[in-house]
C-alpha positions in Angstrom: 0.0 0.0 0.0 2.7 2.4 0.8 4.5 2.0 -2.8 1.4 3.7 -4.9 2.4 6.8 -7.2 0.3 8.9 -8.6 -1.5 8.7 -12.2 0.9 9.4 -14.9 -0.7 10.4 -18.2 1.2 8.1 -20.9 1.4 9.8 -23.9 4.0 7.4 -25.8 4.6 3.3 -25.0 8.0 1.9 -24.9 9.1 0.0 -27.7 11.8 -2.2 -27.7 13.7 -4.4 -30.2 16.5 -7.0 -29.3 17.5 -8.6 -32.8 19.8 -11.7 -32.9 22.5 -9.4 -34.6 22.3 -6.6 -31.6 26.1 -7.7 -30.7 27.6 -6.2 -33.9 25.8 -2.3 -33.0 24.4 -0.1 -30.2 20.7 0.2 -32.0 19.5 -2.1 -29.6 20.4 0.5 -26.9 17.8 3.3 -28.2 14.3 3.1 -27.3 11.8 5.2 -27.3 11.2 7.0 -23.8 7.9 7.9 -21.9 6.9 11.4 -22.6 5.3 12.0 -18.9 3.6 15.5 -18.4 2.5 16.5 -14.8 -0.3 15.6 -13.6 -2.7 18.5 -14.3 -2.1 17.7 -17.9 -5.3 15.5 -17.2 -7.3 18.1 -16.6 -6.8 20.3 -19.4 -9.6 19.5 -21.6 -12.7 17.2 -21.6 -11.3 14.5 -23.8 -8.2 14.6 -21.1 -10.4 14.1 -18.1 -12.2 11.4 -19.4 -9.3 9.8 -20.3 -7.6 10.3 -17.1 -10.6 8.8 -15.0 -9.5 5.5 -17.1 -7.0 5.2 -14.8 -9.3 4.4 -12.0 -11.8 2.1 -14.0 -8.9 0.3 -15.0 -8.5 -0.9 -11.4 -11.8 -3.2 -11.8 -9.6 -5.2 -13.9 -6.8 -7.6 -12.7 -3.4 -5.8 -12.8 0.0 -7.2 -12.6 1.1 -5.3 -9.4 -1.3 -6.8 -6.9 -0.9 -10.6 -8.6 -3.4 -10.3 -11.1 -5.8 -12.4 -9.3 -8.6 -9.7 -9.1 -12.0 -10.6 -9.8 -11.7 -14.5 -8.8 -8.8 -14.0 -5.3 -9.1 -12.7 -3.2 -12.9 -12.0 -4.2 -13.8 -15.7 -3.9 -11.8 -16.5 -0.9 -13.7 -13.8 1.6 -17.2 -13.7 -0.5 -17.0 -17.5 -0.8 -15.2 -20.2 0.7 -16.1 -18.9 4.1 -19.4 -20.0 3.2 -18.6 -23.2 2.9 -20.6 -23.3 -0.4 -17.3 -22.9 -2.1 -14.6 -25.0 -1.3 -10.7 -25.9 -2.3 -7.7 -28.0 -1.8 -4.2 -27.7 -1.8 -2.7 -24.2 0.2 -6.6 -22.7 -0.5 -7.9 -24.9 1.9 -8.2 -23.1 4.6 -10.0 -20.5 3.7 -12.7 -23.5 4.4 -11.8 -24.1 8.1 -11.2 -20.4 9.3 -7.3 -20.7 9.2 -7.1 -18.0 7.0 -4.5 -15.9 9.0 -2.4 -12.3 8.3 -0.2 -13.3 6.1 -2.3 -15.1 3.4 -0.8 -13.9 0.7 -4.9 -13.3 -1.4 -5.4 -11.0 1.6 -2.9 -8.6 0.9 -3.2 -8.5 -2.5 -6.8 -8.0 -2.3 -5.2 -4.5 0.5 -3.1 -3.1 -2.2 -5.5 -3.7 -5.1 -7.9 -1.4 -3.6 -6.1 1.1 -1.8 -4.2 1.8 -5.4 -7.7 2.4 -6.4 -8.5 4.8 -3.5 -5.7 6.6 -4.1 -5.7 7.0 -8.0 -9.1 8.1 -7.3 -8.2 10.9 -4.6 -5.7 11.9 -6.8 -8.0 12.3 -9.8 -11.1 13.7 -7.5 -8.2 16.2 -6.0 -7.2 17.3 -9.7 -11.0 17.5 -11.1 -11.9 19.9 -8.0 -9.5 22.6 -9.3 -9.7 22.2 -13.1 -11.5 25.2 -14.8 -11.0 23.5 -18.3 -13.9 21.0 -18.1 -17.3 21.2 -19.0 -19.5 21.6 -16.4 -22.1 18.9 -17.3 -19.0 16.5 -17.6 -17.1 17.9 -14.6 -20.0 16.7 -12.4 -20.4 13.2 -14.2 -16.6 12.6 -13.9 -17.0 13.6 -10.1 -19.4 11.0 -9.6 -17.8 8.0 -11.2 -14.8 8.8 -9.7 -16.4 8.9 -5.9 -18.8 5.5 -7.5 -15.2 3.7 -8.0 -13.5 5.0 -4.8 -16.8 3.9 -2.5 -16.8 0.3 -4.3 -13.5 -0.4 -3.4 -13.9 1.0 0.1 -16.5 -1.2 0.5 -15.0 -4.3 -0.7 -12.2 -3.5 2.1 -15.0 -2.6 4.7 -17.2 -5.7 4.3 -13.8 -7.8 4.5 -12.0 -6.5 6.8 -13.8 -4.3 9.2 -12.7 -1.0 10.2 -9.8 0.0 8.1 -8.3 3.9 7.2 -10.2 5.7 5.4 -7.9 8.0 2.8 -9.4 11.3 1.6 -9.2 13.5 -1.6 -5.9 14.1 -2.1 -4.6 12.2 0.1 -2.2 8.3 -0.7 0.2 7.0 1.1 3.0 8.8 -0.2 2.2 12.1 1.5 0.1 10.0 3.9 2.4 7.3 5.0 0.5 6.4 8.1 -3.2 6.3 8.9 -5.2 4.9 12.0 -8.5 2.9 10.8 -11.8 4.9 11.0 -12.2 4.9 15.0 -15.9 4.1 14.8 -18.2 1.8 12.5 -20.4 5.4 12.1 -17.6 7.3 11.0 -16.0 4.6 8.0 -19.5 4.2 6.5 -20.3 7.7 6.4 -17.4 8.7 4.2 -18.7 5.7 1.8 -22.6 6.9 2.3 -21.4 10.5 1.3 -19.6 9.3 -1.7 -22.5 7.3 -2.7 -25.3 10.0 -2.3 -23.3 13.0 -4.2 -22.8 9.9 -6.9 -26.1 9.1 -6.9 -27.5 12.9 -7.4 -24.5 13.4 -9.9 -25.2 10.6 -12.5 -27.5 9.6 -14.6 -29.4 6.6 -15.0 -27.5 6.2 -18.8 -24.1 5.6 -18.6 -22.1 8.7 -20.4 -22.0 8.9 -23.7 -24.0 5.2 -23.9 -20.8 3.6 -22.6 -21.6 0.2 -20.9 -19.1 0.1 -17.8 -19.0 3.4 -16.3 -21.1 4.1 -12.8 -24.5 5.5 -13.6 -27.1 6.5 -10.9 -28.0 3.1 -10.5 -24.9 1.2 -9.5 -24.4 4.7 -6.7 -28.2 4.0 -5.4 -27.6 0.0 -5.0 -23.9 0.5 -3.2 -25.7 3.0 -1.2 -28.4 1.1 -0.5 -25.9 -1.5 1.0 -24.0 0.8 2.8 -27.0 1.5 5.3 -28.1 -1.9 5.8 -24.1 -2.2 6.8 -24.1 0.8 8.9 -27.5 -0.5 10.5 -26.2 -4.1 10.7 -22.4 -2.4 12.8 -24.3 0.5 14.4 -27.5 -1.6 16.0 -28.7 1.7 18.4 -29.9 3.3 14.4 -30.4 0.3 12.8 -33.9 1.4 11.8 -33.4 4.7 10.3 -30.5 2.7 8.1 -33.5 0.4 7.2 -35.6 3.4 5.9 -32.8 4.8 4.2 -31.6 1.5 2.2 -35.1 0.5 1.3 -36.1 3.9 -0.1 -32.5 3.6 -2.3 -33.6 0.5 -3.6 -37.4 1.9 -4.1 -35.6 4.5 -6.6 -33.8 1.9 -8.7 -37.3 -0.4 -8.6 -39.3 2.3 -9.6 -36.9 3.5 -12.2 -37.6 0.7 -14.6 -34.1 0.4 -16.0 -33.7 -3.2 -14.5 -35.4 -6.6 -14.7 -34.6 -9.6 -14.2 -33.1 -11.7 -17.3 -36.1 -14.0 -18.4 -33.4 -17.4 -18.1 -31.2 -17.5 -15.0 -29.3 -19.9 -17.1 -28.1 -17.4 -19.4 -26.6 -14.7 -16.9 -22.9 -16.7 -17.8 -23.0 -16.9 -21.3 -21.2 -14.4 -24.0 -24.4 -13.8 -25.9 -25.5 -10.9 -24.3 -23.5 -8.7 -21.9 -24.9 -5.2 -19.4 -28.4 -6.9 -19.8 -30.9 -5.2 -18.0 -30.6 -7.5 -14.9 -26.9 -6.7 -14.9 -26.1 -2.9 -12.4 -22.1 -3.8 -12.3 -20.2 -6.6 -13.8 -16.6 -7.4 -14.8 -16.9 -8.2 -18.5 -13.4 -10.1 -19.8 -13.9 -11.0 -23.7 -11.8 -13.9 -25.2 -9.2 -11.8 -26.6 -7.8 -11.1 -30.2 -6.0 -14.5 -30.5 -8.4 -16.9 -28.7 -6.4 -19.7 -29.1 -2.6 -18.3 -28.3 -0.4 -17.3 -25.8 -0.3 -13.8 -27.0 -0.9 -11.1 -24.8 -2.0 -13.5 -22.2 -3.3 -12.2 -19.1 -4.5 -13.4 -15.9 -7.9 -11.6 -16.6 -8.7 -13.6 -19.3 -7.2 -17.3 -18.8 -7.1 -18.6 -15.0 -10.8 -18.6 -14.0 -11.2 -21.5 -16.1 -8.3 -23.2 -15.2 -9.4 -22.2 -11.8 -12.7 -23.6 -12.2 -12.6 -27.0 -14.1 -12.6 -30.3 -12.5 -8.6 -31.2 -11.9 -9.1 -34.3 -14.4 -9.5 -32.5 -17.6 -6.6 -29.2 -16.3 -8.3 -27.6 -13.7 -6.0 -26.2 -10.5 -9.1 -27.2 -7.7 -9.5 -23.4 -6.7 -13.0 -23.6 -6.9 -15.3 -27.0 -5.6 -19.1 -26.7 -4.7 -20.3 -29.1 -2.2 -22.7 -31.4 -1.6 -24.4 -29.5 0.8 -25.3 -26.7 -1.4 -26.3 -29.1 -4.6 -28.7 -30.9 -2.3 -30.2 -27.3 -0.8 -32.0 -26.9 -4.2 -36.0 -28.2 -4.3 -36.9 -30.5 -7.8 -37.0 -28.3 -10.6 -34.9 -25.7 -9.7 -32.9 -24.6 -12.9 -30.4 -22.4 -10.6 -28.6 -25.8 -9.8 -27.7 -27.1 -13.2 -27.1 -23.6 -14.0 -24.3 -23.1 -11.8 -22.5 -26.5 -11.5 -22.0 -29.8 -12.8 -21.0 -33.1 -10.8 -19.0 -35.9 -11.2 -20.4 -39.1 -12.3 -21.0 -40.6 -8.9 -21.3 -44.1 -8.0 -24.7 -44.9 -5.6 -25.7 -40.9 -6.0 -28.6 -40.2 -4.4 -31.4 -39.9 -7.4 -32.7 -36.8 -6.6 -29.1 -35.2 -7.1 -28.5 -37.0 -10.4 -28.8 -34.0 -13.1 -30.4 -34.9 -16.4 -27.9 -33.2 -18.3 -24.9 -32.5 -16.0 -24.0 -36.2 -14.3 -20.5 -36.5 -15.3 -20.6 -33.8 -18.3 -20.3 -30.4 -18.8 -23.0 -29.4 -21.0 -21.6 -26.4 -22.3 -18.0 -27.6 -23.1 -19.6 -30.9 -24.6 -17.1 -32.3 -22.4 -17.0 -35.4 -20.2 -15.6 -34.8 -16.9 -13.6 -38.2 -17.3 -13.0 -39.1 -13.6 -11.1 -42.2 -13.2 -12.5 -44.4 -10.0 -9.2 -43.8 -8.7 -9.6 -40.2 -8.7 -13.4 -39.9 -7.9 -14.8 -42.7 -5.5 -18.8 -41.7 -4.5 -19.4 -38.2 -3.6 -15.6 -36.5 -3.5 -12.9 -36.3 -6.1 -9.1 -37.5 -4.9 -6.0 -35.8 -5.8 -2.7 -36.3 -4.0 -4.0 -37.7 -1.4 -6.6 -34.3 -0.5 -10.4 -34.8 -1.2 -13.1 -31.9 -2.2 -16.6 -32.3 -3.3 -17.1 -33.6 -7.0 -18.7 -30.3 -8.2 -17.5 -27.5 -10.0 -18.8 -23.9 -11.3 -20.8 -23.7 -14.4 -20.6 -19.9 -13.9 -17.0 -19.4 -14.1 -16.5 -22.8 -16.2 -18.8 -22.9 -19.2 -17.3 -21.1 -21.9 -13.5 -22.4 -22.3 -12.0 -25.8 -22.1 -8.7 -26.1 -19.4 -6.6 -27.9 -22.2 -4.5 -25.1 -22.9 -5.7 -25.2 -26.6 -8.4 -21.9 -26.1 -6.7 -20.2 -23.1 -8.8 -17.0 -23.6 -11.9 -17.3 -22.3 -14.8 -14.8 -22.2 -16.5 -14.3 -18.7 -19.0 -11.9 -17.1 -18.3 -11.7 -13.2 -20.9 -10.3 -11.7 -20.6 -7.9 -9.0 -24.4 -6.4 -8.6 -27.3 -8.0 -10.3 -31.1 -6.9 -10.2 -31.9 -10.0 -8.0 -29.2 -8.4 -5.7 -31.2 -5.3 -5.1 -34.3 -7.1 -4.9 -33.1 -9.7 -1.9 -32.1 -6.4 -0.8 -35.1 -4.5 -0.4 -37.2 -7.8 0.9 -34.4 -7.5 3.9 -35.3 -3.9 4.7 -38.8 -4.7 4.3 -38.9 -7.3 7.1 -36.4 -5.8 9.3 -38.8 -3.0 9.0 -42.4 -4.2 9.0 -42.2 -7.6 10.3 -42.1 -10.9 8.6 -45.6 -11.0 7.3 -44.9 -8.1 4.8 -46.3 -9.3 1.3 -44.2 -7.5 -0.5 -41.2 -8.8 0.7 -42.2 -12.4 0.3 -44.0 -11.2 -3.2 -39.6 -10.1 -4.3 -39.0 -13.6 -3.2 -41.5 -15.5 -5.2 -40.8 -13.6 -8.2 -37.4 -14.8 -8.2 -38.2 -17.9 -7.6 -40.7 -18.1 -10.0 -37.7 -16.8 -12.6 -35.5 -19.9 -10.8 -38.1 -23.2 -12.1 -38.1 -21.2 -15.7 -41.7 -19.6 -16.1 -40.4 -16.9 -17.1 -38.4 -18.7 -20.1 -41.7 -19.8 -20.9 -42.7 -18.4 -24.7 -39.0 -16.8 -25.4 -37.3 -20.4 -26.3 -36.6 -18.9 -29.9 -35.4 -15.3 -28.8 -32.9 -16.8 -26.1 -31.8 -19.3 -28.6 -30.8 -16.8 -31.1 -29.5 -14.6 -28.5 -27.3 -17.6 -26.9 -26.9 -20.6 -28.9 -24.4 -19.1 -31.7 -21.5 -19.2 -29.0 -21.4 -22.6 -28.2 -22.4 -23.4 -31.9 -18.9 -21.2 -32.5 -17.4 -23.5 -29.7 -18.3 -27.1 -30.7 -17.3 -25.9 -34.7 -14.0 -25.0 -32.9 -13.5 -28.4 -30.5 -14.7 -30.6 -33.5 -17.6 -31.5 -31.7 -21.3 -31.8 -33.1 -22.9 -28.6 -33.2 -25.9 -27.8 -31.3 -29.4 -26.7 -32.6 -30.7 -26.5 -28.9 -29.4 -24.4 -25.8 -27.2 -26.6 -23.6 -29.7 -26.5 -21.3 -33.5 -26.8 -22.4 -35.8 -23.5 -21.7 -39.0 -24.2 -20.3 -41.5 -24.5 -22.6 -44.7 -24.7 -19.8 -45.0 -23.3 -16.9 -44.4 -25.5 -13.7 -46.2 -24.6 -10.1 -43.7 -23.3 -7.5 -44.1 -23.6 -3.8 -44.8 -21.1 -2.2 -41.9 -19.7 -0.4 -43.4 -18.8 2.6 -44.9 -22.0 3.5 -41.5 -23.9 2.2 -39.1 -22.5 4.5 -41.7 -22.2 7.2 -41.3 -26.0 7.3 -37.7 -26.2 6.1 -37.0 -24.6 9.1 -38.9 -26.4 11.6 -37.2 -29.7 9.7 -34.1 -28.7 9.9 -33.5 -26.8 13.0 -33.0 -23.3 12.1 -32.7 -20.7 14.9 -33.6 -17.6 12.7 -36.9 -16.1 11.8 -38.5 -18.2 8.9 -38.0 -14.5 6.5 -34.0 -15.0 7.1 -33.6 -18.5 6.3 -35.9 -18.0 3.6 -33.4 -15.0 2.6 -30.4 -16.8 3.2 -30.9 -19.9 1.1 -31.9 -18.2 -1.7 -29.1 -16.0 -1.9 -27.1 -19.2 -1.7 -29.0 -20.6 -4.5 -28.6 -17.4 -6.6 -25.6 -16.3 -5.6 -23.4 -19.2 -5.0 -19.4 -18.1 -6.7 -20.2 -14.0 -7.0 -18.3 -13.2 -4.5 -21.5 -11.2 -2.8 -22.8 -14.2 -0.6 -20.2 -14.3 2.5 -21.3 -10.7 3.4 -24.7 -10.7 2.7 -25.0 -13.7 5.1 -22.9 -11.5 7.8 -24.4 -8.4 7.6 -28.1 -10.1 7.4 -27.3 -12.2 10.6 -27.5 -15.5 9.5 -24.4 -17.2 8.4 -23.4 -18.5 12.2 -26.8 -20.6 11.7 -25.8 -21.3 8.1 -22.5 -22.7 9.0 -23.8 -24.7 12.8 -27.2 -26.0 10.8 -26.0 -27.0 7.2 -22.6 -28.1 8.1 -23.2 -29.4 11.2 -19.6 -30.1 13.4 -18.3 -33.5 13.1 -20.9 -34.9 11.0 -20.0 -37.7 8.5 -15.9 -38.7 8.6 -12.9 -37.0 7.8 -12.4 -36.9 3.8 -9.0 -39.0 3.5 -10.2 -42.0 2.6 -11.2 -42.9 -1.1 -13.1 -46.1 0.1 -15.2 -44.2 2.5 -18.7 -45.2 1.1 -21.5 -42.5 0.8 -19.8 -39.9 2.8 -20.9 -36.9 1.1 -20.9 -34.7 4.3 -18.3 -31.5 4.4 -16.6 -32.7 7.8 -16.1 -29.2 9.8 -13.7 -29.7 12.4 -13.4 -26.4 14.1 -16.3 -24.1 15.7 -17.0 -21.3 14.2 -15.9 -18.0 15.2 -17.9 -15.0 14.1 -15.3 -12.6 15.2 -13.4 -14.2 12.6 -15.7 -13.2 10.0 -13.8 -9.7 9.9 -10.4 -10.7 8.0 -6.9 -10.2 9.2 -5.3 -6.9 8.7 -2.5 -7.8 6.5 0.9 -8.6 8.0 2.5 -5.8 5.5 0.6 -3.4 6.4 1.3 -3.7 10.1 4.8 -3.0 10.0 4.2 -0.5 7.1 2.1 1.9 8.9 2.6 2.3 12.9 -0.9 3.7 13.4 -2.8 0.6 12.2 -4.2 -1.9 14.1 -5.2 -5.6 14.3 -8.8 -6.8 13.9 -9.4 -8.9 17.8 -9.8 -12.2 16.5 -6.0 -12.3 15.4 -4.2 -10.9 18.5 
């Protein structure tokens, strides 16, 4: 964090030749330089502003300084694996068994990612306030995104970490070289609440100039919306007036009419369509110039795949699902097949045998080809470590792992319409009580989307929308190309139990502490939400992921993964007890000795 400079405005790349015959002359010593102007040089026109604030959206991207893992770690290993919904092996696993510790290495990458966002940020806010160059109109827009970009990543550090110091305009760690956290919960989340409501009055509910990926009034009232329901879930005493504020954020965006969900949950994952109307803020990596060469590889467009995939056919085993989230889903659920795809398991109970994902991936055409060595019953075997035989069909559905396609198109989402709406259903029963109809209306309408009524009459549209990808992919493979969508679209409507009445038994049948409206909330944000990086903190700051974790992975239930000829055993077995305190991440070890004035969260002292 300390080692962040300022926003230099390139005007000229380096280019550099090394030929085989450099020995015999001194060309190869001449280059062309940087031309580097100062700083204000940004601000000297509109086109120059603009282009300077592409500094700071180019921090939603991975970059090379901070390990290029952005946007799969450390996202997945504090909005994931702490779930237990997500799961790993090798030097990952302990993000599953709280032994995640200071000096995990995603932590502080995840710290200097976003502080080097804060502060290109502060610097470009600090610049913008004193131009006199820029059009007004723009000036105000630019002012906007830049404080929409600065509160997102304060936020991600926030809901991770807890308390942490808070950087102003103008301020980095350069001329700042020490800072204390915010002293109080109130006084961090009311820097990120300000940022968020001048955003929100400052943009527009179009991005500028039609350009899909910059903030808009939207994405500023759903992070702000969020921000209360965090201040009301860390400051209890004005929990209620947080409630009223968050729900009336997310009344603006409902009533706005510039969102809905996607007709096909199935779909959200595929290249076909990208910033749908569902979609508020996404990370959108294409498949690159040279799809199938090493050429101008970057993390940001190779390793979620390799991630992803099932170890067998090249996958690294970053990313399992378990067996206790595939069996959470009721029959007919599309949101299960959508987001993961088994191995082909021995004596599998029938109800978790998929139709169309048992051993294949759908998408890919691919069989998951699991020798019995490798995959005995319910968990796949690698050097000698189990994990559950599931993997993402979010993050793996578009790219083989065989090193013949490394670039791989992905959307990776970070706010979706269902977001705001599971949103707004909190606020409403933390507000009125857990008979409000509305509330348990958001909830069966996104259910209702879940068992595919809403598919229902659009088979051809989505077919022509989605289809031509994988068409594109099998031609590419050698496979048979499809006429039909991976998965079939509903082509009827199905009846869908009530949600109300379901989790008012699921509860009693299971043994949930919390009020029927937060399990009901809770396990459908792990059904829709399950590897977005969103669900760990939404299980936090709603209050149930201590029953989550004691009720659906019950301590010492089943027997210890380590043996391949352990028959049926498709329990996760938890070990340790869980520690909410631990639920606020480690300040990192760097940082520590970096900066004198910052402390350590209480669960690691």
């Amino acid at each position: 964090m300390k080692k962040i400079s300022k926003i230099l405005y390139t005007l000229a790349s380096v280019v550099f030749f090394l030929g085989i015959s450099s020995c015999d002359t001194e060309e190869f010593l001449k280059v062309d330089h940087y031309s580097i102007l100062d700083a204000n040089q940004m601000f000297m026109s509109d086109d120059d502003a603009k282009a300077g604030l592409m500094g700071c959206y180019d921090m939603m991207l991975p970059v090379a300084e901070t390990n290029g893992d952005w946007g799969f770690k450390p996202n997945l290993f504090i909005g994931g694996h702490p779930t237990m919904d997500t799961q790993a092996t090798g030097w990952d696993k302990d993000w599953n068994t709280q032994n995640w510790n200071p000096g995990s290495p995603e932590l502080l990458s995840g710290w200097k990612h976003s502080y080097k966002a804060i502060t290109r940020c502060n610097d470009f806010l600090a610049g913008l306030a004193e131009a006199e160059n820029i059009t007004p109109a723009l000036k105000t827009s630019l002012d906007g995104q830049a404080r929409s970009i600065r509160a997102f990543f304060y936020m991600w550090l926030a809901k991770a970490f807890g308390r942490v110091p808070m950087l102003a305009t103008g301020e980095n760690y350069v001329n700042t070289p020490a800072k204390a956290r915010a002293e109080t919960y109130e006084e961090m989340w009311d820097f990120i609440i300000e940022d968020l409501k001048v955003a929100a009055d400052e943009l527009e509910w179009e991005p500028l100039s039609g350009e899909y990926g910059r903030c808009t009034k939207g994405f500023a009232l759903s992070y702000l919306g969020e921000a209360y329901m965090w201040m009301a879930f860390r400051v209890p005493e004005k929990a209620m007036e947080n409630y009223t504020l968050a729900a009336a954020a997310f009344k603006q965006i409902i009533d706005s009419g510039k969102y809905e969900l996607n007709p096909s949950f199935t779909t959200l994952w595929d290249p076909g369509a990208v910033w749908t109307k569902e979609c508020i803020w996404e990370e959108v990596l294409d498949e690159g110039s040279q799809w199938n060469s090493w050429s101008n590889l970057t993390d940001a467009h190779t390793w979620h795949t390799y991630f992803s995939a099932c170890p067998s056919v090249g996958g690294w085993g970053s990313l399992y699902l378990s067996w206790e989230w595939w069996s959470c889903y009721e029959p007919g659920d599309k949101r299960r097949e959508a987001s993961g795809v088994t191995g082909a398991i021995k004596g599998i109970n029938p109800e978790w045998k998929s139709a169309t994902n048992y051993g294949y991936n759908p998408y890919l055409q691919q069989s998951l080809s699991v020798p019995d060595s490798l995959n005995t019953h319910y968990h796949f075997y690698m050097n000698g470590e189990a994990a559950p035989s599931i993997w993402s069909l979010k993050t793996w559905r578009t790219c083989r792992a065989d090193w013949q396609a490394m670039w791989g198109p992905q959307q990776i989402y970070y706010k979706r319409y269902s977001n705001v709406l599971f949103d707004y259903a909190e606020c409403l029963f933390n507000l009125n009580g857990e008979g409000d109809a509305t509330a348990w209306g958001i909830i069966n309408d996104i259910r209702d989307r879940a068992f595919g009524n809403t598919e229902v009459g659009k088979k051809d549209a989505l077919t022509a929308t989605y289809l031509p990808y994988y068409q594109q992919l099998a031609q590419y493979y050698g496979e048979d190309v499809p006429d039909e969508y991976p998965l079939p679209f509903n082509e009827t409507t199905v009846d869908v139990p009530d949600a109300k009445t379901y989790y008012a038994q699921l509860t009693s049948d299971k043994g949930f502490t919390s009020p029927v409206w937060l399990v009901a909330l809770g396990m459908e944000r792990r059904k829709e939400f399950n590897t977005e990086w969103c669900l760990a903190q939404d299980l936090i700051r709603s209050g149930f992921i201590e029953d989550h974790i004691t009720t659906n992975y019950p301590k010492g239930v089943g027997v210890p993964n380590t043996d391949p000829g352990v028959q049926d055993n498709w329990h996760t077995y938890r070990t340790f007890d869980f520690d909410i305190e631990k639920m606020d991440m480690p300040i990192p070890t760097d940082e520590l000795l970096k900066n004198p004035l910052c402390d350590q969260n209480n669960a690691y002292k």
